[in-house]
LOTORLO-141221 format. One record per residue (C-alpha): x, y, z; residue number from 1. Coordinates in steps of 0.5 Angstrom, whole numbers, plus 500, padded with zeros to 3 digits. Layout:
// LOTORLO-141221
((X Y Z) NUM);
...
This chain:
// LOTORLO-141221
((500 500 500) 1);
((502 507 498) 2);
((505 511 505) 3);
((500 517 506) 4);
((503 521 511) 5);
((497 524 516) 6);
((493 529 514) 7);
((495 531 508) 8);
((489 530 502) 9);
((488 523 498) 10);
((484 520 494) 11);
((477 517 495) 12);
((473 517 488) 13);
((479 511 485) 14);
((480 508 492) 15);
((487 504 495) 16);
((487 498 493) 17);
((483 493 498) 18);
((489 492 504) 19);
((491 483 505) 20);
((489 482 511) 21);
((494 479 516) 22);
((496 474 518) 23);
((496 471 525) 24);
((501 469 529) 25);
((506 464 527) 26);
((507 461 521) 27);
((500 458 519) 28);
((496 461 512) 29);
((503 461 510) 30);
((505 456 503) 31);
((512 454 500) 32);
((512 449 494) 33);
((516 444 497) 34);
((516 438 492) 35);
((513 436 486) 36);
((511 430 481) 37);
((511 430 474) 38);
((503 429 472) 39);
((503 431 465) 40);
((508 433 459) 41);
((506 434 452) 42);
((513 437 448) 43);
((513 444 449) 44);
((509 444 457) 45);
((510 440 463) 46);
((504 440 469) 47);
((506 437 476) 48);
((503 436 482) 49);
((506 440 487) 50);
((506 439 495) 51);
((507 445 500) 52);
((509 446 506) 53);
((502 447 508) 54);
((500 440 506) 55);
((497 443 500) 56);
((496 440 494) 57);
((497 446 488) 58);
((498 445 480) 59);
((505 449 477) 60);
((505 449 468) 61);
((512 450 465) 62);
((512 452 458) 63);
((515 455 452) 64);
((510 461 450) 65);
((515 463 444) 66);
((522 464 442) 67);
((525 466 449) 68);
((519 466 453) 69);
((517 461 458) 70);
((511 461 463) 71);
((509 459 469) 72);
((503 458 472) 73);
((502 456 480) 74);
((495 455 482) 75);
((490 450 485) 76);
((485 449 478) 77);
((490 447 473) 78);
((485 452 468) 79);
((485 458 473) 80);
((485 465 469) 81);
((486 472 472) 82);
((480 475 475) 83);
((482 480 470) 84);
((480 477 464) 85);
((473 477 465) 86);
((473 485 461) 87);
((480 483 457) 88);
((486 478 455) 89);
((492 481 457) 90);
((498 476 455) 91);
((496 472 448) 92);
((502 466 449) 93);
((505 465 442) 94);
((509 459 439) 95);
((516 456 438) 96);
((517 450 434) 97);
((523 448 437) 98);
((520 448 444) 99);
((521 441 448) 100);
((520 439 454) 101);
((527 434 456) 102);
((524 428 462) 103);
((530 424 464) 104);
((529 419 470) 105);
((532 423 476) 106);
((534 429 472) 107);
((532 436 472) 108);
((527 437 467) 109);
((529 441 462) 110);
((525 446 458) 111);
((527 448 451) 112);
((525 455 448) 113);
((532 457 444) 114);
((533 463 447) 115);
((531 461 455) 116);
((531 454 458) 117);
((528 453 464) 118);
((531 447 470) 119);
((526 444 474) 120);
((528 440 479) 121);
((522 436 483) 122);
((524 433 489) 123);
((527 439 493) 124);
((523 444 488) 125);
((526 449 485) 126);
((526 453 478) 127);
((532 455 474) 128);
((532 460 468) 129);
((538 460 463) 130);
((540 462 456) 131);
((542 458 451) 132);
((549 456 453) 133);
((547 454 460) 134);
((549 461 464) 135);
((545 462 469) 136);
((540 468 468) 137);
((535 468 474) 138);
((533 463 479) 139);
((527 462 485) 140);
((530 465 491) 141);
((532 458 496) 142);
((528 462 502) 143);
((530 467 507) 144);
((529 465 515) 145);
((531 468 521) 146);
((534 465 528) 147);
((527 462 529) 148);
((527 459 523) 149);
((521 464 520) 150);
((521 465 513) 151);
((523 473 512) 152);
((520 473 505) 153);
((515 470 500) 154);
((516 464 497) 155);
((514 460 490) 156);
((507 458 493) 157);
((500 462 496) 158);
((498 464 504) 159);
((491 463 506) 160);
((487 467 511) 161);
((482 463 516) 162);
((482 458 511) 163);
((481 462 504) 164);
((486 463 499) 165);
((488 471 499) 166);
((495 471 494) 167);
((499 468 490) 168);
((507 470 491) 169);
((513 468 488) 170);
((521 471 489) 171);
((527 471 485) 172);
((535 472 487) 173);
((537 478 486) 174);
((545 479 485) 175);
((548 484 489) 176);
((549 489 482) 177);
((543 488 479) 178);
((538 493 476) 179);
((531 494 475) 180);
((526 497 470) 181);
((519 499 467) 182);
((514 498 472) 183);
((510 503 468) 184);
((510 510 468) 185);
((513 511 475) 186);
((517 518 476) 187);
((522 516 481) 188);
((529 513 480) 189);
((529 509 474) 190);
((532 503 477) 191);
((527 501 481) 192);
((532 496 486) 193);
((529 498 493) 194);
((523 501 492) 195);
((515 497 491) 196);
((512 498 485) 197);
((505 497 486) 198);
((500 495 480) 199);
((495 499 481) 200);
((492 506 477) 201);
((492 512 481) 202);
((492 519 479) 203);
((499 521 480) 204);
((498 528 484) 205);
((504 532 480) 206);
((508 526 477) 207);
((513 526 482) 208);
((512 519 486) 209);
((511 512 485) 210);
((503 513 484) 211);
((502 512 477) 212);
((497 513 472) 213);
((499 507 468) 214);
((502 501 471) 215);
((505 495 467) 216);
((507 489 470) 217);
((513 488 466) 218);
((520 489 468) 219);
((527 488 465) 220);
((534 487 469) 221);
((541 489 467) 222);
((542 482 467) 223);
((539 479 461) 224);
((532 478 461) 225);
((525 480 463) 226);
((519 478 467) 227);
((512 479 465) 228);
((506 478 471) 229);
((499 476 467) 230);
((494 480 472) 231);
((490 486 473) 232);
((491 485 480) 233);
((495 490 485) 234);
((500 486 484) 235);
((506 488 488) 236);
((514 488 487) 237);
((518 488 492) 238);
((525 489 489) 239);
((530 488 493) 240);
((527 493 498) 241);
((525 488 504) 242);
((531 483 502) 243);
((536 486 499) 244);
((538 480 495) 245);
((531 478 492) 246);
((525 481 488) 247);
((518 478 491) 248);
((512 478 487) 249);
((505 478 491) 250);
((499 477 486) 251);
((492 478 490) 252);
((489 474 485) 253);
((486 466 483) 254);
((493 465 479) 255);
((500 466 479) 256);
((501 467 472) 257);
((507 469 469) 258);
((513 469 464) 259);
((521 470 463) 260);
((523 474 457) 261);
((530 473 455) 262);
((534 478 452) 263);
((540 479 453) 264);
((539 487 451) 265);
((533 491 453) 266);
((530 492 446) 267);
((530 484 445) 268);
((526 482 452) 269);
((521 488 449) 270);
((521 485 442) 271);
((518 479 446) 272);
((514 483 449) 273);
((511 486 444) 274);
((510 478 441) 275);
((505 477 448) 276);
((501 484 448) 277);
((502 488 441) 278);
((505 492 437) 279);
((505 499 438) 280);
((501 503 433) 281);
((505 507 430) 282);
((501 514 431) 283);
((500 518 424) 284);
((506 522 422) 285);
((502 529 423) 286);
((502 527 430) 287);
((509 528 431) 288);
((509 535 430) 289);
((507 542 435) 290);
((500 539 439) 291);
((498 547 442) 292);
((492 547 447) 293);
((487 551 450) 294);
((489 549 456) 295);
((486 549 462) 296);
((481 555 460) 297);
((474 557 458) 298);
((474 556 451) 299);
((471 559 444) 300);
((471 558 437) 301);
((473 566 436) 302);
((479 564 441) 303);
((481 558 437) 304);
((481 561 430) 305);
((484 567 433) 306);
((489 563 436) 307);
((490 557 429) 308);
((491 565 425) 309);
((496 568 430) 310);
((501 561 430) 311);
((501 561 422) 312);
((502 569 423) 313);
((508 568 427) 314);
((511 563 423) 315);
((510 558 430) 316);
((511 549 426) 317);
((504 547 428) 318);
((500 541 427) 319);
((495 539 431) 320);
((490 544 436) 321);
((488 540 442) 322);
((481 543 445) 323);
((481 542 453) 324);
((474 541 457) 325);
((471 548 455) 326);
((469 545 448) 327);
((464 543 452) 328);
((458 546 457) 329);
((461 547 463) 330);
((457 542 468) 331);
((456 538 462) 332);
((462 534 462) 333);
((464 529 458) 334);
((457 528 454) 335);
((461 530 447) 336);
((457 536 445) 337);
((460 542 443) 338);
((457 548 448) 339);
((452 552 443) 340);
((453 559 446) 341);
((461 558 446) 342);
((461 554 440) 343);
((456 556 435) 344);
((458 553 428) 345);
((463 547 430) 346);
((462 546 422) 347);
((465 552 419) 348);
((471 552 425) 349);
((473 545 423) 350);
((473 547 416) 351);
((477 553 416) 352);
((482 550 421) 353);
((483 544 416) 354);
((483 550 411) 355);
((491 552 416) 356);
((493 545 415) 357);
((492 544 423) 358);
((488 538 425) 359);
((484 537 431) 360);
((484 534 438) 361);
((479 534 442) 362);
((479 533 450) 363);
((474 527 453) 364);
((473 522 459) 365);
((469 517 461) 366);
((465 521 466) 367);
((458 524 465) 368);
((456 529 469) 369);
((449 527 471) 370);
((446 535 469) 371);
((447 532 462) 372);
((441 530 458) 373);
((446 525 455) 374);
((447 522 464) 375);
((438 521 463) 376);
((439 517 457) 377);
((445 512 459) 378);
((442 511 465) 379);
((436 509 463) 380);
((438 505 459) 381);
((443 500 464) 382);
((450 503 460) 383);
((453 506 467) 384);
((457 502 472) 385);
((452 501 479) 386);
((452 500 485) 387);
((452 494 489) 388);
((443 495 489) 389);
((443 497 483) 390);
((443 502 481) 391);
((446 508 477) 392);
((453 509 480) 393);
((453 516 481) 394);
((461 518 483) 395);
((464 525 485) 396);
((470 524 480) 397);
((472 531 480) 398);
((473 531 489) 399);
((467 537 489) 400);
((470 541 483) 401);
((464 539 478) 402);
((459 536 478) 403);
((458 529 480) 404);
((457 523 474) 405);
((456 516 471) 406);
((462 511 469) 407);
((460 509 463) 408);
((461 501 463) 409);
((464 499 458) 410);
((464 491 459) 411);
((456 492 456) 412);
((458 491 449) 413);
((451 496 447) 414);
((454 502 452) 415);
((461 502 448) 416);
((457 502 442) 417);
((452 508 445) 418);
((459 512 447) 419);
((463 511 441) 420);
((457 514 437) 421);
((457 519 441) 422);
((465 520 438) 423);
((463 518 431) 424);
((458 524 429) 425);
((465 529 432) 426);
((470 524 427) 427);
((465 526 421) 428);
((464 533 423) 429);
((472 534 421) 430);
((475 532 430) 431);
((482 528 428) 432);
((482 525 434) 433);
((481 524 442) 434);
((484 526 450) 435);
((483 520 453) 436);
((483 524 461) 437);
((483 521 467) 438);
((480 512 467) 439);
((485 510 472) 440);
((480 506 475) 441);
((472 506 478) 442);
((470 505 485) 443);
((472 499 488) 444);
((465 498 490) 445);
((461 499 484) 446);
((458 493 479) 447);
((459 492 471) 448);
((455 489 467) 449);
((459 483 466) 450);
((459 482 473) 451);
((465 484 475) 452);
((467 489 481) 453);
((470 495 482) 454);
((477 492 484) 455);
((478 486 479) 456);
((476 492 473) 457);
((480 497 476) 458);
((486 497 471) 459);
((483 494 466) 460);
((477 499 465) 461);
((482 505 461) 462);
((484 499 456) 463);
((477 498 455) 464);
((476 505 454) 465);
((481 506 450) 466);
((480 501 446) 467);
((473 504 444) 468);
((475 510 443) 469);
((481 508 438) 470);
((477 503 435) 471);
((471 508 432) 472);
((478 513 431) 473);
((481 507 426) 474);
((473 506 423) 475);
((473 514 421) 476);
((480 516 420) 477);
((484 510 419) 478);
((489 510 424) 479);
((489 509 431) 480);
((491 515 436) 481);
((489 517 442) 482);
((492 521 448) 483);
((492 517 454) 484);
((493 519 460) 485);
((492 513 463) 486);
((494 506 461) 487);
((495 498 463) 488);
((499 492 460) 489);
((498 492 452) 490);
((497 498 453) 491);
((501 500 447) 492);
((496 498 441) 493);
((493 506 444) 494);
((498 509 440) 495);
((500 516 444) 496);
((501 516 452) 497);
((502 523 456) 498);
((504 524 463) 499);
((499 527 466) 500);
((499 532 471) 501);
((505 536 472) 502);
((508 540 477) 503);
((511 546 475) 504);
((518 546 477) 505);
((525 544 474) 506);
((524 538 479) 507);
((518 536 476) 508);
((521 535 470) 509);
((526 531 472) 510);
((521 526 475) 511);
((517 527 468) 512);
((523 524 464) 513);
((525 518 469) 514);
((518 516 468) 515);
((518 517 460) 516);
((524 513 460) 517);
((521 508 465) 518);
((515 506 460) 519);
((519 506 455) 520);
((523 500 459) 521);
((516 497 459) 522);
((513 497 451) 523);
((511 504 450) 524);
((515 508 446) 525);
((509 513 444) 526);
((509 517 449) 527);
((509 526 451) 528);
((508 531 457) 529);
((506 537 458) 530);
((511 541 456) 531);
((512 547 461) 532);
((508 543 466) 533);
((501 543 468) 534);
((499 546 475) 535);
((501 553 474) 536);
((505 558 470) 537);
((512 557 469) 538);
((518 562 470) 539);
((520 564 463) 540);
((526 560 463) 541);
((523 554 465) 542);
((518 554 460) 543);
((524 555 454) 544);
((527 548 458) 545);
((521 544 458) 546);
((519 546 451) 547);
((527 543 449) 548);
((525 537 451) 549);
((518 536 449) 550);
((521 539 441) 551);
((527 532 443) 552);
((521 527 445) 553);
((517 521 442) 554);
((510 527 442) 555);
((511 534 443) 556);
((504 538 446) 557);
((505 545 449) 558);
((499 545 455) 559);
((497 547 462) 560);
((492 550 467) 561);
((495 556 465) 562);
((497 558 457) 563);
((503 555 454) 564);
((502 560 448) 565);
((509 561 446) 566);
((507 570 445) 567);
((505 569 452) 568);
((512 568 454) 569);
((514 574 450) 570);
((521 575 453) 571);
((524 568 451) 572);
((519 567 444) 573);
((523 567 441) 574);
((528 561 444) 575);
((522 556 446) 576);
((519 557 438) 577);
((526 556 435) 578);
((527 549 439) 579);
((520 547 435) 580);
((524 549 429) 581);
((528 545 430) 582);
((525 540 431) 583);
((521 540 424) 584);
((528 540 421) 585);
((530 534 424) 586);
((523 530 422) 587);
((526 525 418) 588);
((530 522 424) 589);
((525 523 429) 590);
((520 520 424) 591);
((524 514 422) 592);
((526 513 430) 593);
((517 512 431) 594);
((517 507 425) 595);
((522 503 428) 596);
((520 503 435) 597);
((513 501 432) 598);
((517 495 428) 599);
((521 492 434) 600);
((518 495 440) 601);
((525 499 442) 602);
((523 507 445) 603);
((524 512 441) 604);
((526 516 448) 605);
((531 510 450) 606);
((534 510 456) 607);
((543 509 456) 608);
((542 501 458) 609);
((537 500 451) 610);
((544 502 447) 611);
((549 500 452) 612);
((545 495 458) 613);
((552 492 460) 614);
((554 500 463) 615);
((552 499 469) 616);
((552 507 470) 617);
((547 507 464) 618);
((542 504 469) 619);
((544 510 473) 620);
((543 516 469) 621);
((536 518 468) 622);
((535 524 466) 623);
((539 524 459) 624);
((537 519 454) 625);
((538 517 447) 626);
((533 519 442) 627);
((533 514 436) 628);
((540 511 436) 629);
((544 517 434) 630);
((542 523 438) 631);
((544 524 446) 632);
((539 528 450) 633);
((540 531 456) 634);
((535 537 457) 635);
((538 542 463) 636);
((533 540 469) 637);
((536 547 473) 638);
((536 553 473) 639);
((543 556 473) 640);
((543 553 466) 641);
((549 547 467) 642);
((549 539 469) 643);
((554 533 468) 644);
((551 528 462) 645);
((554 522 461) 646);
((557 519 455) 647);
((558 512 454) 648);
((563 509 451) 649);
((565 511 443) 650);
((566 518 441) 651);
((561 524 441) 652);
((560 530 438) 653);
((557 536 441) 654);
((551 538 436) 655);
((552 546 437) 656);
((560 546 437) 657);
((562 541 433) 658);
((567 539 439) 659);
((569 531 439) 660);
((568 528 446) 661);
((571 521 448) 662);
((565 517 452) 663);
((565 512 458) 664);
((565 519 462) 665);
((562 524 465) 666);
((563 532 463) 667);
((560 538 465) 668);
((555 542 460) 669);
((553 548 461) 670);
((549 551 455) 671);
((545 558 455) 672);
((538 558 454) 673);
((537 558 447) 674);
((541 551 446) 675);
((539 544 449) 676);
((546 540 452) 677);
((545 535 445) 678);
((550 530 442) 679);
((551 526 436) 680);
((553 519 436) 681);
((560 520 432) 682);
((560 519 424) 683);
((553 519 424) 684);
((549 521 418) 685);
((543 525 421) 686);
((537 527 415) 687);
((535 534 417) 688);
((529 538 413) 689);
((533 544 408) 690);
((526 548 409) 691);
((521 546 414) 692);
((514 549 413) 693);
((509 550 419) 694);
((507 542 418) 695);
((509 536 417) 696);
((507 533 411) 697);
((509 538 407) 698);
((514 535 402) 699);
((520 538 404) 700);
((527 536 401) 701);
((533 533 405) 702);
((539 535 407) 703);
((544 530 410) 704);
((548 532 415) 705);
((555 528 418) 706);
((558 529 424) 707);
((565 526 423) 708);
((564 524 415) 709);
((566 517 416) 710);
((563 510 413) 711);
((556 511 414) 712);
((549 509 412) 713);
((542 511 414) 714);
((535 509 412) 715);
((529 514 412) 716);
((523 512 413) 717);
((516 515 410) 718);
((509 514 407) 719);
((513 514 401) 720);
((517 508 402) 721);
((525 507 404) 722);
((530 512 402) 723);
((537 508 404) 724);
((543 514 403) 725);
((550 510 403) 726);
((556 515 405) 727);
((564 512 404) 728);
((570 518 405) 729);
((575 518 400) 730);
((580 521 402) 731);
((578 528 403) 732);
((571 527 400) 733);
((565 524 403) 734);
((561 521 397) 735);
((554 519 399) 736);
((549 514 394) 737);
((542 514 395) 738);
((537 510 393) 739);
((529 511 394) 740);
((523 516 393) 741);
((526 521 397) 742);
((529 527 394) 743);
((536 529 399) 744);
((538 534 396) 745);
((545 536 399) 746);
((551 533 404) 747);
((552 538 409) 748);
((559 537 414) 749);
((559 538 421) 750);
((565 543 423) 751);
((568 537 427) 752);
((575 536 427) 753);
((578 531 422) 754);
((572 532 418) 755);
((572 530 410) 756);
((573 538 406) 757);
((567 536 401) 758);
((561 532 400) 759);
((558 529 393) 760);
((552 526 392) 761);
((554 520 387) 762);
């Protein structure tokens, strides 16, 4: 459970998870797998019996779910499935057709999925993973007992209270330098070693805590592999931080159902992630420009035109303008209708801002205020959550602010088809796409359709939301984009995630880039921020710093509880919109990094220990990261504008002096208020727009840059196919051969020492 400290306000619309009760003096309730008998094997699975320290009787499943994944199940039902999966399938396990399942008479039971083994020892039982070659990756944890001979952690098996099952539990050894990742969107420390993630959405109150808006039961470890946790349950992770030397995994649910994922690197253990949950849907391209939002503020279609006619006036890349709450009539939230006074002619508003070339995004959630006629017909018609005697669930979701709401149910089919026609007559007024807000969870004690409670649909009802929502996108538009604020396991079929609401604060924006990096480490690489934080105005130069940052993110959106209009910072304008500037410029790249992101699952912000997993100081430097595979940022998170960044091993180029740094060190960066601490992978060609318009998809020629002009190639991805440029240094020349449908119409040279004096286009 999250500490509280007292009397400091928390929340009660989506509640703490349910405490476990404890268990009484003595051992007693308390089960381990002892030993084991061989009942069943077919090939790729084995089943045994497994008898506990309890005298229980419960069931273990070891099999291969896919090249170098290998589940395990421990229940009392062989056919016992997470309480979760009654709304949604979380893990979808694959195949390998050269798994097998080695039986030997008084020998380990070997189970063979390439990559990954798994060494099964029966009598006394434990569980042993390896790679291919036998070295030892990750293995059951033998039990911690103190002088009383107590156990000090939890073991492979269940605890029981009063006789009834309330959790399964398993640990593994952890070696003393070994780090952890994912977890979610957690904005502390990225190595999670000594802290407790929980599973269980929160509204995360300023983004600077363990509380999350989305959890994912995923992490990856510095020694090679992953560890993915199939339940919608608050599961609980203690890593390392009880017993320094094991992770324990608490899941209050009818099953213990995980898998091992192997790696060795990062990238590769998500890669087999993304095999169990999804691909990430790759965002269209115009998504990657300039989001402007409303912000926090009453709205008008006057307003919005004046604000699309003054970003084109001032020369400011935008694509997208996003509508905050005030689209709709104030008390009327979210019932998907335009406020008639604020916005009388939504029709012509559309029209003349796809005239500008900005698309639009409006703001939502799955809340109706109960002032809305829209709340009258839902009700009616059985399409909310109830409460336990039936009847509509009447909620106060915004903690007396606003009006109190139903919560759409969206495990009755006939209700997600009610909403999304709510969303489909929008799309085909000309919306492009949805801010999915808030769908962290519902009451505990409130009933869906399907006959779930509020506690097993808790984190699985934002899939279902955001399912719908992309679902009725992808029917109209054609592809998949929402903006979530809050998510689960698989969520990255939702092709964009943002971080919610943050402080304003250089402290805040350091743990908002933790918890960017930490999603990506957990299978999402489609993910933004409010650039300049949330709750409040920033100082001019943090809002310049912020928007650095967002113009080197995944997805970039100015938005707050106060403007983040850049003529509304008239002293730095002129900073902030040359950092979106050169985002456009640099386009190509960034969109190449998304469609390979989407390809393997890899981020596209990637923490060091992506690139460089056996550095054990990239597990440790959480504020920098690399964007795609060339560019090393490290936003300045201080306000006297200096700060160490670490380089890794190779050679670095400073972007903005053109300096050759050598890695595998620290250096101290100082920049001034116009420049973000940017590095460039030594002898990279980085494809630059020559003359960036004000959006994205006009067709733009491209200027190849090299930093350090040596042997190197470089694709570039678009809608129109793959453009593969090859650059080979003769001499004093760097000659560069294209091939593909892109028209790159010069090679610029980096003032980088060594340097070739010219470049070709041959």
């Amino acid at each position: 459970m999250p500490y509280r400290p007292p009397l400091v306000t928390h929340e009660y619309f989506v509640a703490d998870p349910p405490e476990l009760p404890v268990r009484g003096r003595g051992e007693g309730g308390l089960s381990a797998v002892s030993a084991a008998e061989l009942v069943a094997a077919d090939g790729a699975e084995v089943m045994v019996k497994a008898v506990t320290t309890a005298e229980e009787t419960l069931v273990v499943q070891v099999g291969v779910a896919g090249e170098g994944v290998i589940r395990v199940r421990l229940s009392e039902d062989a056919a016992a499935r997470p309480r979760s999966e009654g709304a949604v399938s979380l893990v979808t396990p694959g195949t390998y057709p050269g798994a097998r399942a080695g039986v030997a008479p008084g020998e380990p039971i070997v189970i063979d999925a390439g990559s990954l083994r798994a060494e099964i020892s029966l009598a006394p039982w434990h569980l042993r993973f390896t790679d291919a070659s036998g070295k030892a990756l990750v293995e059951q944890d033998r039990g911690h007992t103190d002088i009383s001979g107590r156990l000090r952690t939890l073991p492979f098996g269940r605890s029981s209270v009063n006789g009834a099952p309330v959790a399964y539990h398993e640990s593994f050894a952890a070696a003393p330098d070994e780090a952890f990742s994912g977890f979610g969107e957690s904005f502390t420390r990225l190595d999670k070693r000594g802290q407790r993630p929980l599973m269980w959405n929160f509204d995360a109150f300023g983004a600077e805590s363990q509380r999350a808006y989305k959890n994912i039961p995923l992490y990856v470890s510095s020694k090679g592999y992953g560890v993915l946790v199939d339940s919608g349950a608050p599961t609980e992770f203690d890593v390392c931080q009880s017993t320094h030397s094991v992770v324990q995994i608490l899941v209050p649910d009818d099953v213990m159902d995980y898998y091992v994922i192997a790696g060795p690197t990062p990238s590769e253990v998500l890669d087999r992630y993304d095999l169990l949950t999804s691909r990430p849907a790759l965002p269209p391209k115009w998504a990657f420009g300039t989001w402007i939002s409303s912000g926090f503020c009453v709205d008008s279609q006057e307003r919005v035109l004046a604000r699309a006619r003054t970003i084109r006036e001032r020369g400011i890349p935008c694509d997208v303008l996003h509508l905050d709450t005030y689209w709709q009539t104030d008390g009327h939230w979210s019932d998907l209708r335009w406020d008639p006074v604020n916005f009388p002619d939504p029709d012509a508003m559309l029209a003349e801002l796809k005239g500008m070339g900005f698309r639009v995004c409006l703001w939502m959630n799955p809340y109706i205020s109960h002032l809305s006629p829209a709340f009258a017909q839902g009700s009616e018609a059985g399409y909310f959550l109830k409460n336990r005697a039936g009847e509509t669930y009447v909620a106060d979701c915004w903690h007396g602010s606003f009006p109190a709401c139903g919560i759409v149910d969206f495990t009755n089919p006939r209700a997600a088809e009610w909403f999304q026609g709510l969303l489909r007559d929008l799309l085909r007024q000309g919306v492009d796409a949805f801010k999915t807000d808030f769908a962290e969870g519902v009451p505990a004690d409130s009933v869906a359709y399907n006959g779930m409670a509020g506690t097993d649909l808790h984190n699985v009802y934002t899939l279902l939301f955001n399912d719908a929502v992309a679902a009725v996108t992808r029917e109209v538009h054609g592809h998949d984009l929402v903006w979530a604020r809050s998510s689960y396991l698989g969520g990255q079929r939702h092709s964009a995630q943002w971080g919610g609401d943050t402080y304003t604060s250089y402290a805040a924006m350091g743990s908002t880039i933790r918890g960017g990096l930490a999603h990506g480490l957990s299978g999402v690489p489609f993910w933004s921020h409010d650039a300049g934080g949330f709750t409040g105005r920033p100082t001019d130069d943090l809002y310049v710093r912020w928007t650095q940052f967002g113009a080197f993110s995944p997805l970039l959106r100015l938005h707050g509880t106060t403007t983040r209009e850049p003529w509304e910072f008239p002293a730095v304008e002129e900073q902030a919109v040359g950092a979106l500037k050169l985002r456009y410029r640099l386009m190509p790249y960034i969109y190449t990094a998304a469609v390979e992101a989407a390809r393997t699952g890899a981020p596209m912000m990637r923490a060091m220990c992506v690139d460089y997993p056996d550095d054990p100081v990239a597990w440790q430097a959480d504020l920098q990261y690399l964007l795609g595979k060339d560019l090393l940022v490290a936003p300045m998170t201080a306000p006297e504008g200096t700060r160490q960044v670490y380089l890794p091993r190779g050679t670095w180029v400073d972007y903005w002096t053109g300096e050759v740094l050598e890695g595998s060190r620290y250096v101290t960066v100082g920049t001034p208020l116009d420049r973000i601490p940017l590095f460039v992978r030594h002898g990279a060609l980085i494809p630059m727009v020559s003359d960036p318009g004000d959006t994205v998809d006009v067709p733009a020629e491209i200027t190849l840059v090299a930093f350090g002009g040596g042997d190197a190639t470089v694709e570039i991805h678009d809608a129109d196919g793959v453009t593969v440029a090859v650059a080979t240094r003769d001499g004093d020349v760097l000659r560069v051969a294209v091939t593909g449908p892109k028209r790159v119409t010069g090679v610029e040279i980096a003032p980088v020492a060594g340097a070739p004096a010219r470049a070709v286009i041959s």
